[in-house]
N, C-alpha and C positions, 0 to 999 in steps of 0.2 A: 849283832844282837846276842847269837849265843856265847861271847866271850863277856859283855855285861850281866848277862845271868847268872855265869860262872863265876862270878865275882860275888853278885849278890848272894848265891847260893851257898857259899863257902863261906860267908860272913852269918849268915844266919846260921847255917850250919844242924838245922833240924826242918822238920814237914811237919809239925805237931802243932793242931788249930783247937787243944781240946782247952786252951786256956781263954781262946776266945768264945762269946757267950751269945749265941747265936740261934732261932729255931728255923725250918727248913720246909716249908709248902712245895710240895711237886707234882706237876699237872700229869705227868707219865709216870708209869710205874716198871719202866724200865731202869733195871740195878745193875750196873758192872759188876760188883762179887756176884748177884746169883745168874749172870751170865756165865761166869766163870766156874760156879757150882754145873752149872748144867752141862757143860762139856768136859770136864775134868772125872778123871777115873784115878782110883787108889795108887797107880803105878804111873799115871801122870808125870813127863817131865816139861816144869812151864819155866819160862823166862818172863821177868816182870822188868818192865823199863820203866825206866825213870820211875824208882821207887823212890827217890826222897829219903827219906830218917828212916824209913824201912815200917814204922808207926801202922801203916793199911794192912801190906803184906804181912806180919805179923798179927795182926788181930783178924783181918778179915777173909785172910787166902784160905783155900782148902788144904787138908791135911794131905797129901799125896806122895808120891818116889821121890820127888825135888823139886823143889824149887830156886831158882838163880834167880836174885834180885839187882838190876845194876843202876847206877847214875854216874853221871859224869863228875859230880863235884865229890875229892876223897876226902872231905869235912862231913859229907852226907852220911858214906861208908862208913867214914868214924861214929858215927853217930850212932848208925843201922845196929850195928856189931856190940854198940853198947846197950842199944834200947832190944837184942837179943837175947841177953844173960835172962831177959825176965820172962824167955817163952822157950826153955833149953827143950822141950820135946819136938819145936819145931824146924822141922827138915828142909832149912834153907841155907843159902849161901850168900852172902851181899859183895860185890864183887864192881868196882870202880870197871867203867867204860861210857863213851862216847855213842849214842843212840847212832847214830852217821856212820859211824867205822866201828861196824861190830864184828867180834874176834870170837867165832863161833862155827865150827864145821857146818856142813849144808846139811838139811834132811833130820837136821838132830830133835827138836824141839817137838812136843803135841800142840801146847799152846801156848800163843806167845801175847800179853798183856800188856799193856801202854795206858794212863790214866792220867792225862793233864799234862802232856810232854810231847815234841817232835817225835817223828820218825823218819822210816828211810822202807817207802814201801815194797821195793827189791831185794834188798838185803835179809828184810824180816819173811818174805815170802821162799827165800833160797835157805835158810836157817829152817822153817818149817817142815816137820814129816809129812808126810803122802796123808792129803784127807785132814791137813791141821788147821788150827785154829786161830784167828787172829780174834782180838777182843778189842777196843778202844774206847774210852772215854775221854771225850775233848774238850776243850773251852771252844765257843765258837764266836766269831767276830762280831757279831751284834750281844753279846756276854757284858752285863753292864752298861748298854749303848746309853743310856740318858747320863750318866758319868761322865763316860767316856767324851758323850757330846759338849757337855759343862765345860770342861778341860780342855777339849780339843784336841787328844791324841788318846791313847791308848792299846795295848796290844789288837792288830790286826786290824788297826783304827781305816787307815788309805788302801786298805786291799783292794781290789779288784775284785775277786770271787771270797764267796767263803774261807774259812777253815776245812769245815765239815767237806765242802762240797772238793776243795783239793784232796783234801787226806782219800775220799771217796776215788774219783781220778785218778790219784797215781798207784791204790788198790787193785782198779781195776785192769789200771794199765800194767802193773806187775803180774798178774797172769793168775787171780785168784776167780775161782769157780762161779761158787755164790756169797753174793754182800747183801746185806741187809743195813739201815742207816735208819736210826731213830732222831728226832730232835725230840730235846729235853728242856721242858721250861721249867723252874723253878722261882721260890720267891725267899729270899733271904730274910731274916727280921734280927736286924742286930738290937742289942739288951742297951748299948751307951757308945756315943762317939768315939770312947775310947774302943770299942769292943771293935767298931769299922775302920778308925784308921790303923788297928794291927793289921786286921788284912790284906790292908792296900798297901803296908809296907811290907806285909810277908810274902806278897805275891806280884806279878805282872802285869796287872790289870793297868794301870797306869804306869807308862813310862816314864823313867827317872823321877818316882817319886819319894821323894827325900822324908825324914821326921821332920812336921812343922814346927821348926826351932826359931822365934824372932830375931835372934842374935847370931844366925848362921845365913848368909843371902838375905838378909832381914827384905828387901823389897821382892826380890820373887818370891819368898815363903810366906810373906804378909797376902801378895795376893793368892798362891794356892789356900792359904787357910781359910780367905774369904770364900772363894769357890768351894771349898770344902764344906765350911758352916753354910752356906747355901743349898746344895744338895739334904743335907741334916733336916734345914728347916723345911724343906718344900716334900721329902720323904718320908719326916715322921709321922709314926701310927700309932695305934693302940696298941698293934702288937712289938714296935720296935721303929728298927730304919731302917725301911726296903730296899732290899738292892736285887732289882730282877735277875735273872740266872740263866743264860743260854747258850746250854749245852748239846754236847749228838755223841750216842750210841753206834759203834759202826761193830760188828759181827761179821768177820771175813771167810769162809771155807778155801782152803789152796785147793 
């Protein structure tokens, strides 16, 4: 799976949704960045994983001593490094690595950040200083479920257990103090069809899902589009087409 990502990843080659036309209902008022405001100090040194185009960290991180941004795809890096020039005061680095095999002394980091991306909860708890901080924000396996059920797959579609409830798990079981786990509902309201299927081809949510081109797989793409215009129709609202949102907050202390 992670080497189909990396494919995908490289070919879109940005994390930038500001073109897709979306508004955003959310039942909890739990925030990743001002989770991060809240433990971050001026001389702060944070690692961000799986930063994507670098597009968040640059608009939304705190100002602090450094910031290291990294992802696995170096299309992404490319990207980071270009959508940089436009924030030269800010004190970061984007830097190409493998969330799994991270290339980083032990004990170095204050706080270490992850937003929609694997981890590896050993590695990131052995990287962490005395007293540091883990932050997360995750997609969780019921994210999308009435989609994902339409279709019949989807990231984290045949698990067994959560997302949330693993990432939680293997936290714990890496040796960190106190966790805290929030779920996050939200409600999506996309603006037009076209606005919902960039999403689903900019992101994970459904597995191997292609642009519906008639003339490419014409029989499998004819039926994802029916399934597609099916969710459209039985979603639309007044305020858009809903797509529910189920996410989890996890705040780790080493």
């Amino acid at each position: 799976m992670q080497e189909l990502e990396y494919a995908k990843y490289e070919e879109i080659g940005n994390w930038d949704f500001s073109d897709i036309k979306y508004t955003v209902e959310q039942d909890s008022d739990w925030d990743f960045y001002k989770e991060i405001y809240k433990y971050s100090k001026p001389n702060s040194l944070i690692l961000d994983l799986g930063t994507g185009g670098g597009e968040k960290a640059l608009l939304k991180m705190p100002d602090v001593g450094m910031i290291i941004a990294t992802d696995f795809s170096p299309k992404m890096i490319e990207t980071a490094n270009i959508n940089k020039k436009k924030y030269p005061n800010k004190n970061i680095k984007f830097v190409t690595m493998d969330n799994l095999n991270m290339k980083f002394p032990n004990n170095l980091f204050d706080i270490i950040t992850a937003r929609h991306t694997i981890i590896d909860a050993n590695q990131i708890f052995n990287c962490l200083s005395d007293k540091g901080i883990l932050i997360i924000e995750g997609v969780d396996k019921y994210d999308c479920w009435e989609l994902k059920e339409l279709f019949n797959r989807g990231q984290a579609f045949n698990d067994k257990i959560s997302i949330s409830q693993k990432d939680y798990n293997d936290i714990k079981n890496a040796g960190f103090s106190e966790i805290n786990m929030q779920e996050i509902i939200q409600y999506e309201y996309y603006e037009t069809e076209d606005d919902l299927l960039a999403l689903l081809l900019k992101t994970p949510i459904l597995d191997d899902f292609s642009e519906l081109n008639p003339f490419d797989n014409i029989h499998k793409n004819q039926f994802e589009k029916d399934l597609f215009n099916n969710y459209v129709s039985e979603h639309t609202t007044d305020k858009g087409i809903e797509l529910k949102r189920v996410l989890y907050g996890i705040v780790a202390k080493k």
